[in-house]
Biotite code that builds the C-alpha atoms (Angstrom):
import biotite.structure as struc

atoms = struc.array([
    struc.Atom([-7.132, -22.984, 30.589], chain_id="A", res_id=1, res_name="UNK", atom_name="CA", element="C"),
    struc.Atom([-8.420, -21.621, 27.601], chain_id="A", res_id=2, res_name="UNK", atom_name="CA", element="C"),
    struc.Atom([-5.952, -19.207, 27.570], chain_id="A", res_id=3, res_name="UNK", atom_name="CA", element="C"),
    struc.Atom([-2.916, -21.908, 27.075], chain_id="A", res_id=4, res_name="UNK", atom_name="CA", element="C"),
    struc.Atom([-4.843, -24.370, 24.637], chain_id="A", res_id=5, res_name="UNK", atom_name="CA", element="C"),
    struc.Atom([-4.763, -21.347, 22.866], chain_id="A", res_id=6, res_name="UNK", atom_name="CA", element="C"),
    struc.Atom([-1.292, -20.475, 22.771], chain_id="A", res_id=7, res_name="UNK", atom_name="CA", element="C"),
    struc.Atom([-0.249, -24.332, 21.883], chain_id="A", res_id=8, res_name="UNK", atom_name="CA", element="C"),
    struc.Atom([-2.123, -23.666, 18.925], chain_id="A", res_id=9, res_name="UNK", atom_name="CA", element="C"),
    struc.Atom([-0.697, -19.953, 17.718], chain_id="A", res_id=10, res_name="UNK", atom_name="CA", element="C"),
    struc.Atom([2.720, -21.050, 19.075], chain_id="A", res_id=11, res_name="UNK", atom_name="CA", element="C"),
    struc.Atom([3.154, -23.626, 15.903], chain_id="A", res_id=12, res_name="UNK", atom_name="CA", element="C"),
    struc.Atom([1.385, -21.561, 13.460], chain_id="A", res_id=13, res_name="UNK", atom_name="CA", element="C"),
    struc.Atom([3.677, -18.389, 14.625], chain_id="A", res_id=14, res_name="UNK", atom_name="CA", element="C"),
    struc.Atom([6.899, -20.858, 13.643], chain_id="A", res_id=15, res_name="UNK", atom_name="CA", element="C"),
    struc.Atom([5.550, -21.560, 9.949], chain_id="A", res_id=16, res_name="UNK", atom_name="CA", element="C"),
    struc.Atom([4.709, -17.984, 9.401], chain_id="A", res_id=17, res_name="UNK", atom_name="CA", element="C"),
    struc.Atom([8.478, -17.050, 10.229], chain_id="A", res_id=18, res_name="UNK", atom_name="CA", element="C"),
    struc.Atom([9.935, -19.780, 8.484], chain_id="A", res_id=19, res_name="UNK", atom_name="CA", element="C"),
    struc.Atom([8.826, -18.524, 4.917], chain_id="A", res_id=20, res_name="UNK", atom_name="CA", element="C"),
    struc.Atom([11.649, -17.545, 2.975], chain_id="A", res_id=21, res_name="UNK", atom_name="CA", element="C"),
    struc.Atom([11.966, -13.757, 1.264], chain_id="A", res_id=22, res_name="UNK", atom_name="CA", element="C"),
    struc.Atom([13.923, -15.189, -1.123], chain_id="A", res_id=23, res_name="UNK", atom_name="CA", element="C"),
    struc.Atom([12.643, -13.488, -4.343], chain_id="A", res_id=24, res_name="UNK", atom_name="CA", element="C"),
    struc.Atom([13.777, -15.290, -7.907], chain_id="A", res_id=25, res_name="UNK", atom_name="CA", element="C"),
    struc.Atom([14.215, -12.499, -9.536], chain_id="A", res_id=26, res_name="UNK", atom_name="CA", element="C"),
    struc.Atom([14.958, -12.866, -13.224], chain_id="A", res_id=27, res_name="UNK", atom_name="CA", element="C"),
    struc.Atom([18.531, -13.516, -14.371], chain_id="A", res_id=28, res_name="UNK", atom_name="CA", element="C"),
    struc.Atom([19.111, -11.639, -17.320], chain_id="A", res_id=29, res_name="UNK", atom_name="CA", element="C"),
    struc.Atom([21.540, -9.047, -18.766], chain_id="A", res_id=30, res_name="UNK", atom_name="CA", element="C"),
    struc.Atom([20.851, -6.412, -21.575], chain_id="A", res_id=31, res_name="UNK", atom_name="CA", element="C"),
    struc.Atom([21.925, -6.192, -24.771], chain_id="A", res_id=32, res_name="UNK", atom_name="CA", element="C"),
    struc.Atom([21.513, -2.516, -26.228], chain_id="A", res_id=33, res_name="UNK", atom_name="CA", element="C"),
    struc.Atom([21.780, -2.109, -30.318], chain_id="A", res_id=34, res_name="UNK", atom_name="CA", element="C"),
    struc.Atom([23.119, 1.422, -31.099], chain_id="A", res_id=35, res_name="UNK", atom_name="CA", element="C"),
    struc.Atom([23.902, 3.137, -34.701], chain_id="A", res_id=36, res_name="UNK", atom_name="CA", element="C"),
    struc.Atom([25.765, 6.922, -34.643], chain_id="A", res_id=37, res_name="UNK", atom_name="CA", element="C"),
    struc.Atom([28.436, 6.157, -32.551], chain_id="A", res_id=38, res_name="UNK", atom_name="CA", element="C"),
    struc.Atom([31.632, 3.812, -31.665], chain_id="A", res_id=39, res_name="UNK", atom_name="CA", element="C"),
    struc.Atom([32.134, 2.098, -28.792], chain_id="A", res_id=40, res_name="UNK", atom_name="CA", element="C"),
    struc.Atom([35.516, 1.254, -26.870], chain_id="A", res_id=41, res_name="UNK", atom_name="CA", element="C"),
    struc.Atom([36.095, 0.257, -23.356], chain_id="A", res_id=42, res_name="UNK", atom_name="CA", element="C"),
    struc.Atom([32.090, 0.521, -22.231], chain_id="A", res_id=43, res_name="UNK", atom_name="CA", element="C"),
    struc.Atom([32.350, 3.860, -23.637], chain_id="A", res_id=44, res_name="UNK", atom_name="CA", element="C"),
    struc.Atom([30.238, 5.106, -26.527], chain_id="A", res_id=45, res_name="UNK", atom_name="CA", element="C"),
    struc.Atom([31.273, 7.923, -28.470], chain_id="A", res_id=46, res_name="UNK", atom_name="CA", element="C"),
    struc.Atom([29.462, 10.117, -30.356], chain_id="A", res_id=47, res_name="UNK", atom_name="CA", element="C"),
    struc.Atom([30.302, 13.319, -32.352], chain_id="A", res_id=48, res_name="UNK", atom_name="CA", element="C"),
    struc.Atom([28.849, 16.568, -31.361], chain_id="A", res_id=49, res_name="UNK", atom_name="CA", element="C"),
    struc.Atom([26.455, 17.034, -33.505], chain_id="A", res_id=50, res_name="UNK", atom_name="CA", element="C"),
    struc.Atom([25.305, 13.643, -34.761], chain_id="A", res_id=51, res_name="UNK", atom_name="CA", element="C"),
    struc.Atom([22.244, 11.682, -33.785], chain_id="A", res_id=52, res_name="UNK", atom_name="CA", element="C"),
    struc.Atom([22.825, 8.515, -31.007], chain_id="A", res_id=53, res_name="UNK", atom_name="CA", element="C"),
    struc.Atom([20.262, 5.818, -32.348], chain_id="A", res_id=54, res_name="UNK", atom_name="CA", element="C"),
    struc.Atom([19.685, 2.973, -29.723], chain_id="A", res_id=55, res_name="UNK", atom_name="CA", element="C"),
    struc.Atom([17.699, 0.591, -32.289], chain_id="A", res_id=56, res_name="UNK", atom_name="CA", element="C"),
    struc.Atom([17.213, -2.064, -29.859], chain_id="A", res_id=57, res_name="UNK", atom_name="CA", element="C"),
    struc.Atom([17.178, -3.210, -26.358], chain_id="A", res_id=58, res_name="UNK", atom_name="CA", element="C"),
    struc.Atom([16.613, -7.023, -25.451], chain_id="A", res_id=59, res_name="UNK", atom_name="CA", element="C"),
    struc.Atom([16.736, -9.241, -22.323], chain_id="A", res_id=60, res_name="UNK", atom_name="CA", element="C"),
    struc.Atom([19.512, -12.173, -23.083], chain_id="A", res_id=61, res_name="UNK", atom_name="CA", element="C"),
    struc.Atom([18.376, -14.586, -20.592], chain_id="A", res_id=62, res_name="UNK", atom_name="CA", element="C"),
    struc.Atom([21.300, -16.332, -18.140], chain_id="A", res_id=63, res_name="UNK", atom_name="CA", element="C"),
    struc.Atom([22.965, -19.899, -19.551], chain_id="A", res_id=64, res_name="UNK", atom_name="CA", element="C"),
    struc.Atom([20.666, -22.350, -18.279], chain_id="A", res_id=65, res_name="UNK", atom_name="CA", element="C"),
    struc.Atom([17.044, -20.467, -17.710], chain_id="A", res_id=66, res_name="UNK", atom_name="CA", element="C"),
    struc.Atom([14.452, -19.826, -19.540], chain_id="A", res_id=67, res_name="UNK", atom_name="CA", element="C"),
    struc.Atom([13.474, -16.772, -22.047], chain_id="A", res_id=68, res_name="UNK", atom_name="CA", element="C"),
    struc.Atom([12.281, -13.322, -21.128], chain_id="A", res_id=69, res_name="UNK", atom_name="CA", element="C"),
    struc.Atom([11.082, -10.385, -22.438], chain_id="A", res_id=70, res_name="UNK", atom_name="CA", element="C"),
    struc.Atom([11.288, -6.580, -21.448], chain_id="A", res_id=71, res_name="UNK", atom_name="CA", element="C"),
    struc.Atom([8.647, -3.568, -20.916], chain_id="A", res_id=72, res_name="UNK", atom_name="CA", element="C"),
    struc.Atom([8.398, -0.543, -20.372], chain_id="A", res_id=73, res_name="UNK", atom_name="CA", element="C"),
    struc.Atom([11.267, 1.285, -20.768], chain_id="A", res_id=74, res_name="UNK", atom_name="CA", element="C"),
    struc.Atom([12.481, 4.166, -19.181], chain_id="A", res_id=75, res_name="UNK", atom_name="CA", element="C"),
    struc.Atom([15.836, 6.031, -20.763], chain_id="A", res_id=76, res_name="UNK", atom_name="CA", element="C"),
    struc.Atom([17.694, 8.462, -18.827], chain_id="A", res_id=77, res_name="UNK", atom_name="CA", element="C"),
    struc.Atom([20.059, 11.083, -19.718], chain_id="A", res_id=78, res_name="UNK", atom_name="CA", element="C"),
    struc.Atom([22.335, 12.590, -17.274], chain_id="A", res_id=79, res_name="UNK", atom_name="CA", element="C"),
    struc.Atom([19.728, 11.272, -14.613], chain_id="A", res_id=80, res_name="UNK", atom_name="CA", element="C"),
    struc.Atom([16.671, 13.274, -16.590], chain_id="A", res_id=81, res_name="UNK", atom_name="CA", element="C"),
    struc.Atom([13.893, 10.809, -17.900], chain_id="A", res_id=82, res_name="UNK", atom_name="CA", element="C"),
    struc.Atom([13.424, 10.941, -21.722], chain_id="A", res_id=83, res_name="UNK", atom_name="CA", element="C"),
    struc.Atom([10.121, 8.940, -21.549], chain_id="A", res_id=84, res_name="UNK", atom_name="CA", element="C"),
    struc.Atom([8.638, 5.980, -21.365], chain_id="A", res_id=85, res_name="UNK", atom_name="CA", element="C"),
    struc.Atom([8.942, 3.305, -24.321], chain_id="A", res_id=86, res_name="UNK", atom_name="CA", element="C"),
    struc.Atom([6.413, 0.741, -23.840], chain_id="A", res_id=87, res_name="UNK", atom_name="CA", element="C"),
    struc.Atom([6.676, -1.535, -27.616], chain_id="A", res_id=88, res_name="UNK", atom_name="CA", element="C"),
    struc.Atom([9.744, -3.953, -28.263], chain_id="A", res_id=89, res_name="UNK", atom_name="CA", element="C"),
    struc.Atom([12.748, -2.993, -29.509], chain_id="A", res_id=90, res_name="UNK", atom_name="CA", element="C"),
    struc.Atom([12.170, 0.380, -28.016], chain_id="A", res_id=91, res_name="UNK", atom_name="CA", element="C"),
    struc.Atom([14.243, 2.937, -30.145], chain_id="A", res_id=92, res_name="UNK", atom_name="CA", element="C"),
    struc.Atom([15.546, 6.378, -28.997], chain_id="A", res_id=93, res_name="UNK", atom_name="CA", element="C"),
    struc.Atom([17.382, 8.973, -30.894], chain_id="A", res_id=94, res_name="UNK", atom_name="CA", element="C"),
    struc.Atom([19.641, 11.503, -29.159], chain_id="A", res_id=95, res_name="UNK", atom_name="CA", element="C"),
    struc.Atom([20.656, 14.232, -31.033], chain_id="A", res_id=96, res_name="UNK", atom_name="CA", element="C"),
    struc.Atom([23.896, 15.464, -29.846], chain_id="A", res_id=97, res_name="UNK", atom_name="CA", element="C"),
    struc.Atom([24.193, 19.219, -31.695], chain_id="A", res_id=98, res_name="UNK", atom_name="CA", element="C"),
    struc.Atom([23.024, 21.373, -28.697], chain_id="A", res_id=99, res_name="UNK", atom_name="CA", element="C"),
    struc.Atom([24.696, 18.951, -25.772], chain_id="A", res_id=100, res_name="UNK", atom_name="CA", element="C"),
    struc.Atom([28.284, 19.814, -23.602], chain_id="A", res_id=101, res_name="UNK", atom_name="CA", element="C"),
    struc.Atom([31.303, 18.106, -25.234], chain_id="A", res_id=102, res_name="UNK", atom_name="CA", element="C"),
    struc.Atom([32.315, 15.687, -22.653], chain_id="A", res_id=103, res_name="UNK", atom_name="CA", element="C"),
    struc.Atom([31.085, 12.576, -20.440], chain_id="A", res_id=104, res_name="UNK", atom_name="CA", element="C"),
    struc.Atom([27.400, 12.395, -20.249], chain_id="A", res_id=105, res_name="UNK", atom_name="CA", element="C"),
    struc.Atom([25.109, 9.381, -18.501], chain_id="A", res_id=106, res_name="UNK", atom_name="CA", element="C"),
    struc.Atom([22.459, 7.298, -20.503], chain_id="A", res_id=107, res_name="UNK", atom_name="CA", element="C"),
    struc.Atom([20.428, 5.423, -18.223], chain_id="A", res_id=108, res_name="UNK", atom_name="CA", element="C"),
    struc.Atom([17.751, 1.960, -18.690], chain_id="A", res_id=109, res_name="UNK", atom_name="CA", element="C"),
    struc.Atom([15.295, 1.385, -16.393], chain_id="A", res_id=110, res_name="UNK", atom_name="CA", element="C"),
    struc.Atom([12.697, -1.644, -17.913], chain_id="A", res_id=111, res_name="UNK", atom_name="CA", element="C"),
    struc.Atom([10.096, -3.922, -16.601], chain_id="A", res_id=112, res_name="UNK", atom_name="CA", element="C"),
    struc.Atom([12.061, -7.973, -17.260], chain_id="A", res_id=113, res_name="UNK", atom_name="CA", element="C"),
    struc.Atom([9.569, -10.720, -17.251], chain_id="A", res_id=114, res_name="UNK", atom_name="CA", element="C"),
    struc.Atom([11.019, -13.934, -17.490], chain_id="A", res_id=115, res_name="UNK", atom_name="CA", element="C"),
    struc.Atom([9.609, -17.611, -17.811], chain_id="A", res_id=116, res_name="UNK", atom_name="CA", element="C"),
    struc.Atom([8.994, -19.272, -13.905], chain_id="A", res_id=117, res_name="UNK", atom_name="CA", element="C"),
    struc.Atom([10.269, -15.988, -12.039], chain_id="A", res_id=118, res_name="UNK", atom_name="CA", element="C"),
    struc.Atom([8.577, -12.499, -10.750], chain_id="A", res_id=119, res_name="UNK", atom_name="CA", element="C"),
    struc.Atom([9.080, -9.896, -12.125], chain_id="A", res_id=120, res_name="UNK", atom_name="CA", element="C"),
    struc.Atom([12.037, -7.585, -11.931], chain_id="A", res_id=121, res_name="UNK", atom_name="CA", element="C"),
    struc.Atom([13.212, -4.333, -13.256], chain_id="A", res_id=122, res_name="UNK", atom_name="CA", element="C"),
    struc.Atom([16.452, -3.891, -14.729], chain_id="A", res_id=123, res_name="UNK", atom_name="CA", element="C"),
    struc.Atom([18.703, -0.639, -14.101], chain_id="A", res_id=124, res_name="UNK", atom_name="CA", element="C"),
    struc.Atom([21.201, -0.248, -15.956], chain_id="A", res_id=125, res_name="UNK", atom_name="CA", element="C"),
    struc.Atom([23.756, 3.075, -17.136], chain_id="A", res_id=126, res_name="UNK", atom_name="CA", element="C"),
    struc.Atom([27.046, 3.586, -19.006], chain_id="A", res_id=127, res_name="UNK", atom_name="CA", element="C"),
    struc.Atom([28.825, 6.513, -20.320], chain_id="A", res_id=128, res_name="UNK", atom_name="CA", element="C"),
    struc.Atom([28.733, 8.362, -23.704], chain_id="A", res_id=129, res_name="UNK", atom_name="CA", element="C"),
    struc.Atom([31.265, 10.199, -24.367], chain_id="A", res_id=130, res_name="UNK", atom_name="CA", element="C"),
    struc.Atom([30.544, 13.201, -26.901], chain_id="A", res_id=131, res_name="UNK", atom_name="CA", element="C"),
    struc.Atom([33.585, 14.281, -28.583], chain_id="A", res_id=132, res_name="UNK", atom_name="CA", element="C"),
    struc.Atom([34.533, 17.454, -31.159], chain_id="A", res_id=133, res_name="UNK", atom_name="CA", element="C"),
    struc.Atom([35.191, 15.632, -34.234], chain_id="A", res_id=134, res_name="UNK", atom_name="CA", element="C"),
    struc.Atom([35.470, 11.988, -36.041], chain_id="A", res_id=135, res_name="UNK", atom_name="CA", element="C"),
    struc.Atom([39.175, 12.364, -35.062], chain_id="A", res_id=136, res_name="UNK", atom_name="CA", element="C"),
    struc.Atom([38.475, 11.860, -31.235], chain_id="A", res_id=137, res_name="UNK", atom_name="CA", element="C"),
    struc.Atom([36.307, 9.036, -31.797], chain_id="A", res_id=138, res_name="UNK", atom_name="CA", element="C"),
    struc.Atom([38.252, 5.973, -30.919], chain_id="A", res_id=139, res_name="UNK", atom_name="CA", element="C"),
    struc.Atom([37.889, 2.573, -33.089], chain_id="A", res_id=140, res_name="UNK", atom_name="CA", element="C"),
    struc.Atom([36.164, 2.217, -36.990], chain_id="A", res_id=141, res_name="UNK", atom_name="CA", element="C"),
    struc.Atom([32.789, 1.888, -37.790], chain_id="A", res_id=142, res_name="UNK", atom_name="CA", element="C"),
    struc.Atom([29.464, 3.415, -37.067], chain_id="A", res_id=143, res_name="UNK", atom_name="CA", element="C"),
    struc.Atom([27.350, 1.337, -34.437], chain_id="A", res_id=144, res_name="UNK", atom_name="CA", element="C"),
    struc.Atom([27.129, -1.819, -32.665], chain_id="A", res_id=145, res_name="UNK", atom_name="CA", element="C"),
    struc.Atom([26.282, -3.519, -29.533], chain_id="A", res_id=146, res_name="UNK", atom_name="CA", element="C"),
    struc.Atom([27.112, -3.010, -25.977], chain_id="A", res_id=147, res_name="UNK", atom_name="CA", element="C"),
    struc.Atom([26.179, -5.325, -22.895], chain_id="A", res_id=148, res_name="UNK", atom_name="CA", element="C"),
    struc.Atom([26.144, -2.819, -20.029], chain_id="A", res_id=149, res_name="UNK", atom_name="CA", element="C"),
    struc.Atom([26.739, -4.248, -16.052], chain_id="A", res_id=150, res_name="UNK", atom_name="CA", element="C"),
    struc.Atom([22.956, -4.538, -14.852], chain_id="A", res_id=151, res_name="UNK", atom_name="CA", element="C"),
    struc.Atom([21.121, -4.752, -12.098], chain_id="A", res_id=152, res_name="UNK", atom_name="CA", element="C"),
    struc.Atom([18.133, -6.958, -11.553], chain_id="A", res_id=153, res_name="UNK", atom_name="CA", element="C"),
    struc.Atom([15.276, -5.771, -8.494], chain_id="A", res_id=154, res_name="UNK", atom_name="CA", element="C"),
    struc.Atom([12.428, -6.600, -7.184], chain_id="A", res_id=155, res_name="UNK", atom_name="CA", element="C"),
    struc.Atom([11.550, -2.679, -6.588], chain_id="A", res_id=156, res_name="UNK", atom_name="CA", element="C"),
    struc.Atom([10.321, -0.204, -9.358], chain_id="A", res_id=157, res_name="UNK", atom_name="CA", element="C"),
    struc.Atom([11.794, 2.468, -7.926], chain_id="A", res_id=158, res_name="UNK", atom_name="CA", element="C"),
    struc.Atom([15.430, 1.298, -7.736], chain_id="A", res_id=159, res_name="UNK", atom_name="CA", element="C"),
    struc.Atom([18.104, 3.635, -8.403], chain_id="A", res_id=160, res_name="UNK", atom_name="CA", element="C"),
    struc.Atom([20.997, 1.002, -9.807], chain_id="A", res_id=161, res_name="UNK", atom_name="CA", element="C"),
    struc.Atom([23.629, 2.372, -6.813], chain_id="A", res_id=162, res_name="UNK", atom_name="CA", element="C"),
])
């Protein structure tokens, strides 16, 4: 008897338990990446062997509709190698191109994204920059810019962006 009061009592607590939702609200943000050194066309940033790639700034730009966020923590990438961690707003990096391959090289993001009313997320982002012989193969006028690169929003640290 003791045994099925028992059960009538686990039995409804078992249903709430798996009715919770893993539903994570992640934050909803993109990145927007400041850069000087280089031109940009097509996602693409190119660079001149030789010259110095200056990200000056990297910022959350919260979705229409929610509310503001920050980022932390920054990790940059190149070609999948980690160039350190940047922990203080806008976190700058300079690449200096003079001893890289001409051709099609990776810079990665990976940053912490707190936003107002969600968890927290990471961000992983990468594009390409494209390091080129001479001002001649750079594509486009000018010397800097922005660049919104596709990003992904997770709920793990560890996530690889694929």
């Amino acid at each position: 008897m003791k045994r099925i009061l028992y059960l009538l009592f686990v039995i409804p607590l078992l249903g709430l338990i798996s009715s919770c939702s893993d539903d994570k609200d992640l934050p909803q943000v993109s990145l927007s990446l400041d850069y000087s050194g280089a031109t940009e066309q097509d996602g693409t940033i190119y660079v001149v062997q030789g010259d110095t790639l200056d990200i000056t700034a990297l910022r959350a730009v919260p979705a229409e509709g929610t509310k503001a966020a920050t980022i932390t923590n920054v990790t940059y990438f190149w070609d999948g190698i980690p160039q350190g961690i940047f922990p203080v707003s806008p976190f700058p990096i300079s690449i200096k191109t003079a001893d890289m391959e001409l051709g099609k090289h990776y810079l990665g993001v990976n940053a912490t994204i707190l936003q107002v009313d969600k968890e927290i997320g990471f961000a992983v982002t990468q594009f390409p920059i494209m390091i080129v012989a001479s001002d001649a193969e750079q594509p486009g006028e000018g010397d800097g810019g922005t660049i919104n690169p596709d990003t992904r929003i997770t709920d793990n640290e560890n996530a690889t962006g694929k």
